[in-house]
FILOBA-455243 format. One record per residue: residue number from 1; residue in one letter; x, y, z of N, C-alpha, C in turn. Coordinates in nm, 2 decimals, decimal comma, m for minus. Example, Ala and Ser with C-alpha at 12.3 -4.5 7.8 and 13.67 -1.06 7.14 Angstrom:
// residues 2
tise_tilo_n_px_n_py_n_pz_ca_px_ca_py_ca_pz_c_px_c_py_c_pz
1_a_1,32_m0,57_0,78_1,23_m0,45_0,78_1,32_m0,33_0,78
2_s_1,28_m0,22_0,71_1,37_m0,11_0,71_1,29_0,00_0,79
This chain:
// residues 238
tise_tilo_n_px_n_py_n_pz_ca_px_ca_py_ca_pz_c_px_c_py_c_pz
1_x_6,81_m11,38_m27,03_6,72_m11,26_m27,05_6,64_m11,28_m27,18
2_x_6,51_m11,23_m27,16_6,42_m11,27_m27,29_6,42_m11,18_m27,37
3_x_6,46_m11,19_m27,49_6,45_m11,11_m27,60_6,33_m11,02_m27,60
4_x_6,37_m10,91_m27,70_6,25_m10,82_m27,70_6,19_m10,79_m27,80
5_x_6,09_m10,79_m27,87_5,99_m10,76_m27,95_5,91_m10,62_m27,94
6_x_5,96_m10,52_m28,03_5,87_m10,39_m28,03_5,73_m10,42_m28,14
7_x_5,63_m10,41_m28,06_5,48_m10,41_m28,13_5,45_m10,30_m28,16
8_x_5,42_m10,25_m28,29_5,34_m10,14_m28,33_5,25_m10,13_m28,36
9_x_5,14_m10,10_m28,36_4,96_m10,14_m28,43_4,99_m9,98_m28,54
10_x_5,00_m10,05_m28,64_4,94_m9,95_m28,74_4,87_m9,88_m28,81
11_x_4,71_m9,96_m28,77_4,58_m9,91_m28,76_4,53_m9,98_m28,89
12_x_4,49_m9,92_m29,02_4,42_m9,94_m29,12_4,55_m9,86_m29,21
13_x_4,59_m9,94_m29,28_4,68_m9,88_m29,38_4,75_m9,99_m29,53
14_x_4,76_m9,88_m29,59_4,73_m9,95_m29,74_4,85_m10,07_m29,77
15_x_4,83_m10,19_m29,81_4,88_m10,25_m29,79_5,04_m10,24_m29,90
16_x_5,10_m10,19_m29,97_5,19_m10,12_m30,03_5,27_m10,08_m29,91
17_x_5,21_m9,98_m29,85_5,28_m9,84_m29,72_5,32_m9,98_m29,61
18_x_5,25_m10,13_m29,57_5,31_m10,16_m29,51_5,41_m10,28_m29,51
19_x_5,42_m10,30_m29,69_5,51_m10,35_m29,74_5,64_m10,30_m29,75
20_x_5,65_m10,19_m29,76_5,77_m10,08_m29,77_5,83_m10,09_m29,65
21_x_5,73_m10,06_m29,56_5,82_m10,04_m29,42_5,87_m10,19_m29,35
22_x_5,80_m10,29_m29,40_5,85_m10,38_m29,35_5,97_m10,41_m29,44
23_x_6,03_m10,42_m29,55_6,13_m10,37_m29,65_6,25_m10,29_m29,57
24_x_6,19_m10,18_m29,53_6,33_m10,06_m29,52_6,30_m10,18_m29,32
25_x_6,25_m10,23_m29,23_6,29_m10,27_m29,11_6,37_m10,38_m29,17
26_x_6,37_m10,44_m29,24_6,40_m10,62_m29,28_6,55_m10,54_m29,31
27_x_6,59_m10,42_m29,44_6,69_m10,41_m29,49_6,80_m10,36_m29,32
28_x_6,76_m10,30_m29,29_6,82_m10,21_m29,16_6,85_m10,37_m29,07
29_x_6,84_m10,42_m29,02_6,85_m10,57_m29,00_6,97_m10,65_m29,05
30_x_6,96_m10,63_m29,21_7,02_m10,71_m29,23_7,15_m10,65_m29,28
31_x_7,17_m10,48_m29,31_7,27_m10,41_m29,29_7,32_m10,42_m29,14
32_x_7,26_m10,40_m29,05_7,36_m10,44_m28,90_7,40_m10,55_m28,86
33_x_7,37_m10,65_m28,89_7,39_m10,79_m28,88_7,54_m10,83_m28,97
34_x_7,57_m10,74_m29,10_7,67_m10,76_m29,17_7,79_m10,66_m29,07
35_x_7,68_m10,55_m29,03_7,80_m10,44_m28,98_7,85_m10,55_m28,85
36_x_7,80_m10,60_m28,77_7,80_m10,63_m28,63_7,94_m10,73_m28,67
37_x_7,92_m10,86_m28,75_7,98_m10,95_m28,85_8,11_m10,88_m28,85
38_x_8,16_m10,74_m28,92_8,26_m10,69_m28,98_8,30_m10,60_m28,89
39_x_8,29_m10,56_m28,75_8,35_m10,46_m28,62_8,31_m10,40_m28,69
40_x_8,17_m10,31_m28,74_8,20_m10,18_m28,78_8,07_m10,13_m28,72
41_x_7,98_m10,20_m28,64_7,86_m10,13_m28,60_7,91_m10,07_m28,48
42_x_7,81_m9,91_m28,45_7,88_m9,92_m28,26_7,80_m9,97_m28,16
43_x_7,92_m9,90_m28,07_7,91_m10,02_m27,94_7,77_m10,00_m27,92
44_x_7,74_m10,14_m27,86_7,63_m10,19_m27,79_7,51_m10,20_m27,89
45_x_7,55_m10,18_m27,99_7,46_m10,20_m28,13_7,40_m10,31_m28,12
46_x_7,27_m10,36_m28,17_7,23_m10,51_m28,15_7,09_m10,51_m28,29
47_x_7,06_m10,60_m28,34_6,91_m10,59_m28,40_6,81_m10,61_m28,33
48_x_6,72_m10,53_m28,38_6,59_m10,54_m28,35_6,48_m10,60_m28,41
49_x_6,40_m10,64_m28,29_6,31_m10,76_m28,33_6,17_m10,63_m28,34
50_x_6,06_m10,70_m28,45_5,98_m10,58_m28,46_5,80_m10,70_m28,47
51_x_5,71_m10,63_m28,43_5,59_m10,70_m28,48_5,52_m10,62_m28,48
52_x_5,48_m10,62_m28,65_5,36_m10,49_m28,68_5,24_m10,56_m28,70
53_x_5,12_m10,51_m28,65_4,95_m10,52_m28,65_4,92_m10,44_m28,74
54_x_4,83_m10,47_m28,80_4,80_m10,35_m28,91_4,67_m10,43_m28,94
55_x_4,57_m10,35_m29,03_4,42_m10,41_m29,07_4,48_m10,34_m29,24
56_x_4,43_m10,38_m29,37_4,46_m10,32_m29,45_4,32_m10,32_m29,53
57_x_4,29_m10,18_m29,63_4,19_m10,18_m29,73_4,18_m10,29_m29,82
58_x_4,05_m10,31_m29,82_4,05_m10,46_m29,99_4,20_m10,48_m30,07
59_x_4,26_m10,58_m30,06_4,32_m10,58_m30,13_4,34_m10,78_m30,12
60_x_4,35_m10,79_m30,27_4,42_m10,98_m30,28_4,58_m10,94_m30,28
61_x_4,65_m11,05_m30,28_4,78_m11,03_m30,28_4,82_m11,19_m30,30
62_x_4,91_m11,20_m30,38_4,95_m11,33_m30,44_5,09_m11,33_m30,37
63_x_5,11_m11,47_m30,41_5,29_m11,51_m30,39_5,33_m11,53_m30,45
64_x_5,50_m11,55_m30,46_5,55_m11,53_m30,57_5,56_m11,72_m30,64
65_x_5,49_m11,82_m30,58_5,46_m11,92_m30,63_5,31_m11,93_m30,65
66_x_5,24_m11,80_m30,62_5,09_m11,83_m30,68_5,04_m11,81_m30,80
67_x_4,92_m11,89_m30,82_4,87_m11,91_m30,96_4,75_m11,81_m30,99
68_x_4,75_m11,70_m31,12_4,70_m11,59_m31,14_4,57_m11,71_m31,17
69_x_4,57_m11,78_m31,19_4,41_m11,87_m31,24_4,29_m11,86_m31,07
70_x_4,38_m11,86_m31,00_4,29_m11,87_m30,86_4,19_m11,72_m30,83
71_x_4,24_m11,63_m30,91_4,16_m11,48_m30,88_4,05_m11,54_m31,00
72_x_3,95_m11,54_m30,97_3,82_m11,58_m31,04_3,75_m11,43_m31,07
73_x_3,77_m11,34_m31,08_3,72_m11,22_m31,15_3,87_m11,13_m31,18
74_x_3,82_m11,01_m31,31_3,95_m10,96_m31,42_3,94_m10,83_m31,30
75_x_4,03_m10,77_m31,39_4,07_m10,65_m31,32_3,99_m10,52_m31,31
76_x_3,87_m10,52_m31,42_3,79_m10,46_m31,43_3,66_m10,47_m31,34
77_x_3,65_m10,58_m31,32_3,52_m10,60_m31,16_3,63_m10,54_m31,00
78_x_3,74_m10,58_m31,04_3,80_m10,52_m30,88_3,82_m10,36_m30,87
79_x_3,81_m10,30_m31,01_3,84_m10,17_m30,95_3,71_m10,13_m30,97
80_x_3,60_m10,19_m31,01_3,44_m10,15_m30,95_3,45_m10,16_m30,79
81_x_3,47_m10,29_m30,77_3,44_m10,32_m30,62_3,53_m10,25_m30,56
82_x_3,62_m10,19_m30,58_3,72_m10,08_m30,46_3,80_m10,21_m30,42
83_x_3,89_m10,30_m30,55_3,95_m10,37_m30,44_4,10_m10,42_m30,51
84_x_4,18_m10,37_m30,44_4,33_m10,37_m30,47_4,41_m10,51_m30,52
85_x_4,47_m10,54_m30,59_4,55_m10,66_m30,62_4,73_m10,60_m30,62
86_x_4,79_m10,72_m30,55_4,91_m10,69_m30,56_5,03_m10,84_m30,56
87_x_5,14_m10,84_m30,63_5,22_m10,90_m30,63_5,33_m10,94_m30,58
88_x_5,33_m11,04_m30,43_5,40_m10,97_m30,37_5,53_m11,10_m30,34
89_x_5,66_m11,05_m30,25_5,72_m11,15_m30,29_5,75_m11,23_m30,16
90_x_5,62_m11,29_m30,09_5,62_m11,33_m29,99_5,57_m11,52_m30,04
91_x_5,58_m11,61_m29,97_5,56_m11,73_m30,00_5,40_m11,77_m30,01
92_x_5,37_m11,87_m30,07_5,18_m11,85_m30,08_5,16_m11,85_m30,20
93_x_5,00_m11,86_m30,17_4,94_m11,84_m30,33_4,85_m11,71_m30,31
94_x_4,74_m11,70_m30,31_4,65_m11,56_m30,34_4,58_m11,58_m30,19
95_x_4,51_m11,46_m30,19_4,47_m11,43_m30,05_4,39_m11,31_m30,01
96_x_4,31_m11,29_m29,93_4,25_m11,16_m29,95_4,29_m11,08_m29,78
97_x_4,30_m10,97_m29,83_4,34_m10,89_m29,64_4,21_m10,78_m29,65
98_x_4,13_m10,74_m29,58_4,07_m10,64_m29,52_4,01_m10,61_m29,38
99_x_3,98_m10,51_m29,38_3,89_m10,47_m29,27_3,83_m10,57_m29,18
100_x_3,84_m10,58_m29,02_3,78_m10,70_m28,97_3,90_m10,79_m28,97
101_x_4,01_m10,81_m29,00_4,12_m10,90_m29,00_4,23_m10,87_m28,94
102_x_4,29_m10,93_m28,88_4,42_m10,88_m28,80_4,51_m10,98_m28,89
103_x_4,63_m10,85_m28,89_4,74_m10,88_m28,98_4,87_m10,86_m28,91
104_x_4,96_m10,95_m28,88_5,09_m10,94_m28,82_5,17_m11,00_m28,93
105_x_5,28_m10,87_m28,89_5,42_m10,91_m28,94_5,54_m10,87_m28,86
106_x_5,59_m10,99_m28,82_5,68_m11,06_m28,73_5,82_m10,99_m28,83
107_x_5,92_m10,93_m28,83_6,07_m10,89_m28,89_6,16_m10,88_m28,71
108_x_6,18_m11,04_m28,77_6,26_m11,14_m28,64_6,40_m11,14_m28,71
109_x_6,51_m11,15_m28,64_6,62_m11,17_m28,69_6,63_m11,40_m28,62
110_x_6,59_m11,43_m28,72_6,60_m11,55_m28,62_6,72_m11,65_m28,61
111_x_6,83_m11,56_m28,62_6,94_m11,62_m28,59_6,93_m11,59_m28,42
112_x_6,84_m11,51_m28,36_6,87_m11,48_m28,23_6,75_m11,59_m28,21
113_x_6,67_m11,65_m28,25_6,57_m11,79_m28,19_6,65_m11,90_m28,24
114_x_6,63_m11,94_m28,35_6,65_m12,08_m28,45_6,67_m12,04_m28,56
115_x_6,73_m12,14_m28,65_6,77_m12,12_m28,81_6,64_m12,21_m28,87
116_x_6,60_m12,22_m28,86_6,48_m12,30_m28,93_6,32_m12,25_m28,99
117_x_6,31_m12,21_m29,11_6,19_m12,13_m29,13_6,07_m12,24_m29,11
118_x_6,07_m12,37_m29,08_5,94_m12,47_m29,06_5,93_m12,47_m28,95
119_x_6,03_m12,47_m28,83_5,98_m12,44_m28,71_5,94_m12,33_m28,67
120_x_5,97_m12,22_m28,74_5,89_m12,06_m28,73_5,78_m12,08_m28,76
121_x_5,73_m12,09_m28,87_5,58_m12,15_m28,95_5,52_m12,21_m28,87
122_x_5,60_m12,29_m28,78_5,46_m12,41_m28,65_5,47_m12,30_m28,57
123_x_5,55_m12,21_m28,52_5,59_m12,14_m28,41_5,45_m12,08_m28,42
124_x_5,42_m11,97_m28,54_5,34_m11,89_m28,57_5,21_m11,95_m28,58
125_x_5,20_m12,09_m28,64_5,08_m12,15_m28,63_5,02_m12,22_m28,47
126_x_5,12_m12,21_m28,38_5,11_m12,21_m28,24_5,05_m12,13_m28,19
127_x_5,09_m11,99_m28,18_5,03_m11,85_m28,15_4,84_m11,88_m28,14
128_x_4,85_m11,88_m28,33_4,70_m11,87_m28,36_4,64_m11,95_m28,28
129_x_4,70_m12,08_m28,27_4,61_m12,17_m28,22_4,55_m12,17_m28,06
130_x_4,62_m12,13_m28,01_4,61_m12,09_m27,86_4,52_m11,98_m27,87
131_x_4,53_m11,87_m27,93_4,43_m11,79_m27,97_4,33_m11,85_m27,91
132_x_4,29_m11,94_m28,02_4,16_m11,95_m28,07_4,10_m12,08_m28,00
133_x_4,18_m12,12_m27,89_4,16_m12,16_m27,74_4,12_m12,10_m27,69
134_x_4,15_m11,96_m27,66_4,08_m11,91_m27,57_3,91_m11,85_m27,60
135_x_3,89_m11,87_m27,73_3,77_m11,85_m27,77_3,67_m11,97_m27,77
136_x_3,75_m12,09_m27,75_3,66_m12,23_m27,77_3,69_m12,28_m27,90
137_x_3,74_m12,27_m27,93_3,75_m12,34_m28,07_3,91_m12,41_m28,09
138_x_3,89_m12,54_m28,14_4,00_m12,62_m28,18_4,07_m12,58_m28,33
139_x_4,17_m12,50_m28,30_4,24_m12,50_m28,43_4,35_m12,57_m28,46
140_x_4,37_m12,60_m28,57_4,45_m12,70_m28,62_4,57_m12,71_m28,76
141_x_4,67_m12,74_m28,80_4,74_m12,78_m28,88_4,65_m12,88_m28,99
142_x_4,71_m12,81_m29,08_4,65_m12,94_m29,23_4,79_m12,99_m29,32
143_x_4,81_m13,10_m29,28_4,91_m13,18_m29,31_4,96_m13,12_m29,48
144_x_5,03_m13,08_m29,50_5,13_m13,02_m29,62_5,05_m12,87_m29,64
145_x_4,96_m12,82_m29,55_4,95_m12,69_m29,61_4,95_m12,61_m29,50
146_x_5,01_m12,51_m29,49_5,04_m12,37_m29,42_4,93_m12,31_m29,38
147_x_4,90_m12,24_m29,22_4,84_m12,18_m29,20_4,73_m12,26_m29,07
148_x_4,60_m12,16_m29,02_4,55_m12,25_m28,94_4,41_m12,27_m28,93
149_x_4,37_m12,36_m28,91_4,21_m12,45_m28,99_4,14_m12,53_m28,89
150_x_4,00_m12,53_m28,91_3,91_m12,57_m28,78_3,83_m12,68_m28,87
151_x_3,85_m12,81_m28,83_3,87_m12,92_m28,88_3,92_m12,93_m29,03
152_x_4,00_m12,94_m29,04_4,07_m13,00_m29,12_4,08_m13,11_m29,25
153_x_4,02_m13,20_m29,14_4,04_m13,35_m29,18_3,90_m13,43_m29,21
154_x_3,80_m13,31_m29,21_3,65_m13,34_m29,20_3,59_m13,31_m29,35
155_x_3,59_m13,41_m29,46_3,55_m13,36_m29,58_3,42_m13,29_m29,57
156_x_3,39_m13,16_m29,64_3,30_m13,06_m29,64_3,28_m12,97_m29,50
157_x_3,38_m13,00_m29,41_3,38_m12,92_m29,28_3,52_m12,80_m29,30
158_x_3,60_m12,85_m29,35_3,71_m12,82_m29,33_3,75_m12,69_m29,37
159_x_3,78_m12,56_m29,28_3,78_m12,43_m29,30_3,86_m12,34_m29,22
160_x_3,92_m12,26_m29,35_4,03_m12,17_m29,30_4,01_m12,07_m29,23
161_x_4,08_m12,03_m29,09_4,09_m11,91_m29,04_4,15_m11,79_m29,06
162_x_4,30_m11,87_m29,05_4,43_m11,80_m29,05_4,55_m11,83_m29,17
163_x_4,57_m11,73_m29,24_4,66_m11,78_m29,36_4,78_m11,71_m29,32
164_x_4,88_m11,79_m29,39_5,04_m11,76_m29,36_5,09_m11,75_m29,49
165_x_5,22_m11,64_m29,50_5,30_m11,62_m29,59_5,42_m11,58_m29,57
166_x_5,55_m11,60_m29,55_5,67_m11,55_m29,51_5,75_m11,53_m29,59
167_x_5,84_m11,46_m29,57_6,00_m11,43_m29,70_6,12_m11,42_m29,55
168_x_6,19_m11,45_m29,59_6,30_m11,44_m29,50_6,49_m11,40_m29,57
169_x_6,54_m11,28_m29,53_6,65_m11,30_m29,57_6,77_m11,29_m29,51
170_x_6,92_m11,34_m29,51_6,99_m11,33_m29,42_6,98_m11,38_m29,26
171_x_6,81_m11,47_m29,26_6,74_m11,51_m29,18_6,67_m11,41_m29,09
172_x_6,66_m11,33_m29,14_6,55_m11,20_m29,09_6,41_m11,22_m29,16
173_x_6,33_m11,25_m29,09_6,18_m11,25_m29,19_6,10_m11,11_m29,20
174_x_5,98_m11,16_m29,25_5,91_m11,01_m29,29_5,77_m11,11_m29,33
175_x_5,69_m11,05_m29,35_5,53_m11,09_m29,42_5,48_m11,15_m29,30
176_x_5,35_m11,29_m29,29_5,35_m11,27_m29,18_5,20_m11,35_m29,14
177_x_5,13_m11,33_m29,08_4,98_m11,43_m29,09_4,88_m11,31_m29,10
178_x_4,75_m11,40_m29,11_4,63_m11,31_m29,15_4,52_m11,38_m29,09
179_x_4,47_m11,34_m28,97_4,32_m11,42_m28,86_4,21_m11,34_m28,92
180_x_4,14_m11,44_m28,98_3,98_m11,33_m29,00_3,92_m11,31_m28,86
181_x_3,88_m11,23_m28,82_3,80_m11,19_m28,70_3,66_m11,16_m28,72
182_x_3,65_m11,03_m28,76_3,53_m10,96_m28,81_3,53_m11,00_m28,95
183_x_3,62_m11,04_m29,02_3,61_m11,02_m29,16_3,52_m11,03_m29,22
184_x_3,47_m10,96_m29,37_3,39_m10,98_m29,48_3,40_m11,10_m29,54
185_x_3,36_m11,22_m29,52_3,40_m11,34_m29,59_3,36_m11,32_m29,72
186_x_3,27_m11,26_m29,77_3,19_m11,29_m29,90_3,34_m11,21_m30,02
187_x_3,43_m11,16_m30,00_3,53_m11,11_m30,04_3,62_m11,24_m30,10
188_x_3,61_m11,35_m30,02_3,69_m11,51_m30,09_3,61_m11,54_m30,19
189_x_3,50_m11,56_m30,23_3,45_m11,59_m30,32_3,47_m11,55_m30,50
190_x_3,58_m11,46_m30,44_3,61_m11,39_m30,59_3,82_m11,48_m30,61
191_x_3,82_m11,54_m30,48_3,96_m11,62_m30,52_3,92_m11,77_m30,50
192_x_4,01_m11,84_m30,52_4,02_m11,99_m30,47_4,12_m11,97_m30,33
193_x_4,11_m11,96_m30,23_4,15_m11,89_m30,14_4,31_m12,03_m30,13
194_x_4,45_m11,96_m30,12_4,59_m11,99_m30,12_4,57_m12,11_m30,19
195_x_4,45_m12,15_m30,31_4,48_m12,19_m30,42_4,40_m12,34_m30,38
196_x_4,35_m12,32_m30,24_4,33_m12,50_m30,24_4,14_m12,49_m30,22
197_x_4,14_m12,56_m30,37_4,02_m12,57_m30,39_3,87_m12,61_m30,28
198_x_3,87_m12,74_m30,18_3,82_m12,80_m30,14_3,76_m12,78_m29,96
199_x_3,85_m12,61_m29,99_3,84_m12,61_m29,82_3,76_m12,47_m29,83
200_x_3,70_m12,45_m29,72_3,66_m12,30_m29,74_3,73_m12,22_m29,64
201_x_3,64_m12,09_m29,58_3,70_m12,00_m29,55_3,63_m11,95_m29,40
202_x_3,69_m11,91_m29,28_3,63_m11,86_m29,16_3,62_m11,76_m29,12
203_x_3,55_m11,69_m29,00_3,62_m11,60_m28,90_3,55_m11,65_m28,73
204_x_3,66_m11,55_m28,70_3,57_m11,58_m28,53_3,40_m11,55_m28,52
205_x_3,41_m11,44_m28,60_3,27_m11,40_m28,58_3,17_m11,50_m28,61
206_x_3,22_m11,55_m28,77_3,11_m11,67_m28,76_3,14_m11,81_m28,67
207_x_3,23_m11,80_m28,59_3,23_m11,97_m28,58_3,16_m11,91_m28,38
208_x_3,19_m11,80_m28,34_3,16_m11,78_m28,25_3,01_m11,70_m28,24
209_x_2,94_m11,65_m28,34_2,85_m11,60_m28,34_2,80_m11,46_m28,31
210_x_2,96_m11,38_m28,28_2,97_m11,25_m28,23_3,07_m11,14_m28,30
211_x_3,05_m11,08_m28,29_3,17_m10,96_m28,33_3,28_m10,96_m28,21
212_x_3,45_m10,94_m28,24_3,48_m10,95_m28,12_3,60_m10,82_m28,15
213_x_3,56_m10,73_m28,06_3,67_m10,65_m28,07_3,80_m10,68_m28,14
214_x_3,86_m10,66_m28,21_3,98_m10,64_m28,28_4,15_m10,66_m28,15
215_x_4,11_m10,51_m28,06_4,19_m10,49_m27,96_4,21_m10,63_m27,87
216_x_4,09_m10,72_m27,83_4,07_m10,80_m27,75_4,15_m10,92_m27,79
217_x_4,15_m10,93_m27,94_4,22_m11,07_m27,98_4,36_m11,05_m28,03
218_x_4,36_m10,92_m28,03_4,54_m10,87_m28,07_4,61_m10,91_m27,91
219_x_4,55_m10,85_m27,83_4,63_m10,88_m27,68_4,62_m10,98_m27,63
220_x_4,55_m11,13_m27,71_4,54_m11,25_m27,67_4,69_m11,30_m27,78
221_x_4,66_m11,26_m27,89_4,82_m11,27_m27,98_4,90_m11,22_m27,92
222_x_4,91_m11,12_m27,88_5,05_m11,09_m27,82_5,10_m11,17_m27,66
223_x_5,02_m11,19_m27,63_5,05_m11,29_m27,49_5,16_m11,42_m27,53
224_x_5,03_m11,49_m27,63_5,11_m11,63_m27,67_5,21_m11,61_m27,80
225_x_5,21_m11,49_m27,85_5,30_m11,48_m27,92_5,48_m11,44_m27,79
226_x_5,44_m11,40_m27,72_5,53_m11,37_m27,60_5,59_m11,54_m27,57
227_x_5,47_m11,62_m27,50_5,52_m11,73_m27,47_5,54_m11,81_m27,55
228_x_5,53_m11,84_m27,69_5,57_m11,93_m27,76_5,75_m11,88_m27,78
229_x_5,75_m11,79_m27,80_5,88_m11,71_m27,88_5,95_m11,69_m27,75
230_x_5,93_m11,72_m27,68_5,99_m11,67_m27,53_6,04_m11,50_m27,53
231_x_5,98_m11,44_m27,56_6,02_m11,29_m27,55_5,90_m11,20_m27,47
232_x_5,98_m11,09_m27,50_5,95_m10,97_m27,40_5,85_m10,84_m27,55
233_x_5,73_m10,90_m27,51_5,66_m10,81_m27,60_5,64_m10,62_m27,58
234_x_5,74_m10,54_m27,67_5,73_m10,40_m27,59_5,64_m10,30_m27,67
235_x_5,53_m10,24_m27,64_5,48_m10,15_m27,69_5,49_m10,03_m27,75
236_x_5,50_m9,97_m27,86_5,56_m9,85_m27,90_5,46_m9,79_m27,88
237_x_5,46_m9,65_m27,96_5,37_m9,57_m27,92_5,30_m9,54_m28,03
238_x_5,35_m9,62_m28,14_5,23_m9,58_m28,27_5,09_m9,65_m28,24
């Protein structure tokens, strides 16, 4: 039987309100998991797998191995420009989320897939990639860095799409990837984007030359997110 995944779309929401909740789903997780462990959960009790969509307002967001040197303007140009910074305790360096971007966070118990957080990380860099198959475009892995990139290996070509950051506890994860679509690109230019200097930055829009609905490439995610993960993608009602 294929496991099940509840998808919520969240809509546009601040990125704090969707750190919290992914917090209190990760803790609830990992309190049943001990209860289930100890006979004390009830019957037929099981965890739940969750994947939240969300777009969030301006905001950078660092990791808890990233370097404050990569945000290239102070704190006083970002709250001119309307634009949020936060600290967060997900893996990565600095990064920017807004409007135009689709944002998933996967809070998987992955003791019910695999123990392995590097094969989640390809898992997830799988997804995107097939994505972005179906739009024509060859996306790719970059040998020791996270996330997913349209050529790669092409000095002065080589440019990011999709960034990744994950935390995992008790082997429940939370945080999660970030696809520019529509995005503002001119918004990277104020970081050294997840700290590596030499690569720049994409979206579909520019590599395709179009705006592409939001809806259209979430429901392309959730397909191959189904078939990579072998589950049963279920729709809530938010």
């Amino acid at each position: 039987m294929a496991k099940k995944i509840k998808v919520s779309d969240l809509g546009v929401i601040p990125y704090q309100e969707a750190w919290d909740l992914q917090e209190r789903l990760l803790q609830e997780s990992v309190a049943l998991k001990a209860d289930l462990r100890n006979g004390l959960a009830a019957p037929g009790a099981s965890v739940q797998h969750h994947l939240l969509f969300c777009e969030h307002p301006p905001v950078y967001t660092i990791g808890k191995s990233g370097h404050m040197e990569n945000l290239l303007v102070n704190g006083r140009t970002l709250a001119q420009k309307g634009i949020g910074f936060v600290h967060t305790n997900r893996g990565g360096d600095i990064t920017f989320h807004g409007e135009g971007q689709i944002v998933g966070y996967p809070i998987i118990d992955l003791e019910q897939f695999f123990t392995d957080i590097g094969r989640y990380l390809r898992f997830l860099e799988e997804v995107i990639i097939r994505t972005l198959a179906d739009y024509g475009l060859k996306g790719e892995r970059s040998k020791g860095e996270t996330g997913v990139w349209l050529e790669p290996d092409v000095p002065g070509r080589a440019r990011k799409i999709c960034a990744m950051g994950v935390r995992c506890s008790r082997w429940v994860t939370m945080h999660g990837f970030a696809i520019n679509v529509n995005t503002d690109l001119d918004y990277f230019s104020n970081i050294i984007a997840c700290g590596i200097q030499d690569k720049a930055v994409t979206s579909l829009q520019k590599e395709t030359g179009r705006a592409i609905p939001l809806e259209e490439v979430q429901a392309r995610i959730l397909y191959h997110f189904s078939q990579v993960f072998e589950a049963e993608m279920v729709m809530t009602g938010n």
